[in-house]
N, C-alpha and C positions, 0 to 999 in steps of 0.2 A: 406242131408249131412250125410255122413259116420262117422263111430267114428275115421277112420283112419286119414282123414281129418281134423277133429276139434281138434285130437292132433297135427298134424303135425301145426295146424295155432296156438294150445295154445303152442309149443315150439318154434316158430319162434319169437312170442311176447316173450314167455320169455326172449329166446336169447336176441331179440332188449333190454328187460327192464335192463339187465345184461348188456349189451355195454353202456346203457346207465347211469348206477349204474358207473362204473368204468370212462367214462370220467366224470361225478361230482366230485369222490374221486381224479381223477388225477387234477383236476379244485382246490378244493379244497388244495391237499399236495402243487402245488404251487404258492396258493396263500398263505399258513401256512411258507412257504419256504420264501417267501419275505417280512413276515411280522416279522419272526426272525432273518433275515439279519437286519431288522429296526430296532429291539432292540436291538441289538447286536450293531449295532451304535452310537443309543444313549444312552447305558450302558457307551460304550469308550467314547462319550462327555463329559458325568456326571463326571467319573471316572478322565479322564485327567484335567478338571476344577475342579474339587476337589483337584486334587492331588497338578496342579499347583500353587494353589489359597493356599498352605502349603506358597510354595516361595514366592510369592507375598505380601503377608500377613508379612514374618518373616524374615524381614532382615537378621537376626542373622543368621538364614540358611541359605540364600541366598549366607552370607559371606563364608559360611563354603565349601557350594556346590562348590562354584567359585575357590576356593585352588588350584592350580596345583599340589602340592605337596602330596595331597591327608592323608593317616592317621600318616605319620611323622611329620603333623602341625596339629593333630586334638586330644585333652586331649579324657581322655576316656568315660568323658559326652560327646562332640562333635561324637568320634566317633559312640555312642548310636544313640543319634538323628539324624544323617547323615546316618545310615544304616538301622534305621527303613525309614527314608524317601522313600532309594535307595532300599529296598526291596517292599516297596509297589508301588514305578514307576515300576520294574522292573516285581512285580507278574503282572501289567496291561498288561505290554508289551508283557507278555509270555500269557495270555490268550487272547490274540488280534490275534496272531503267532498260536496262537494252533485255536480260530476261523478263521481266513484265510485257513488252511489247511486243517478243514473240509467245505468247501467253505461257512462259516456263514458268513462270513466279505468282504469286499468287496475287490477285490485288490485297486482299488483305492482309496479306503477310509484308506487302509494298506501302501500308498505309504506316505502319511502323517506323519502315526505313527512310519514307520521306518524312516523316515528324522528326528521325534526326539528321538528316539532311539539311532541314528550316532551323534547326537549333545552330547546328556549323554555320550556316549562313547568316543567323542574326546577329555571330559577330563581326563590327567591320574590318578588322584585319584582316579576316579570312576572305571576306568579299573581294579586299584587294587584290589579295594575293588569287582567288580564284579569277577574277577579269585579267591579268596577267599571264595564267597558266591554263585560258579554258582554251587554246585554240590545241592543247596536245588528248583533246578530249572528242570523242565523238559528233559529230556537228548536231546531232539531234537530240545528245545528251545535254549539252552546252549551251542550245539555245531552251531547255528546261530550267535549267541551273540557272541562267539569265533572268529567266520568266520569275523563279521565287524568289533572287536574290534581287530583281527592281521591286518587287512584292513587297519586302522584305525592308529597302531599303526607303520605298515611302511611308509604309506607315511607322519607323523608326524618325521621320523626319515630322511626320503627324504630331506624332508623341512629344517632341522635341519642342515645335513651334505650340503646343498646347501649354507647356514647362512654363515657356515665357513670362 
């Protein structure tokens, strides 16, 4: 056997060992890809049973959350407690929104958390209080939160003028 030959067979192997290097690393990214969509999951589990488990736990807020009137019936202890609550529902919400968009989250695991996202939203206290507190929020999370909370707040107005 010639030298020309036994390179041509050591670069053929190479080649193959190199095809065969990059489908592992593609095997590999996604399986690393479905395993941070996992966590990413169960982060939002944790985070929303946590959050929830505030109201659950604390009547007091529960009474305060439930207000329609929003911060004209809330002293400015209440409105303290009520806005740390709605700023930590609200940072979960926007880091759920911002993993959906880099496809970490699932859409259907997203359809969840925006049905209670539109629940927080339908009430107008919280509206208020989020038009007041959305500029500390990501600009492309905030003009979402805008999008279902005018959504939100005209057919609440529909309803109203149908009452009549």
């Amino acid at each position: 056997m010639n030298l020309d030959t036994i390179a041509t067979i050591a670069n053929i192997m190479a080649s193959g060992a190199v095809v065969l290097t990059l489908v592992f690393i593609g095997l590999q990214l996604r399986q690393n890809a479905h395993l941070t969509r996992m966590a990413a999951a169960q982060t939002s589990a944790q985070l929303l049973s946590s959050n929830l488990g505030r109201i659950a736990e604390n009547a007091d807020l529960a009474e305060l959350i439930a207000r329609d009137k929003g911060r004209e019936s809330w002293t400015p202890t209440e409105f303290l407690r009520v806005s740390n609550f709605l700023s930590i529902s609200f940072r979960h919400f926007e880091v759920l929104h911002t993993h959906r968009r880099f496809g970490v989250f699932e859409d259907e695991l997203w359809e969840g958390s925006e049905a209670r996202l539109r629940e927080s939203l339908s009430n107008p206290g919280i509206r208020e209080w989020w038009a007041e507190s959305r500029s500390l929020y990501a600009r492309s999370f905030a003009r979402y939160v805008d999008t279902v909370s005018a959504e939100l707040s005209a057919a609440q107005a529909l309803a109203t003028m149908g009452q009549d």
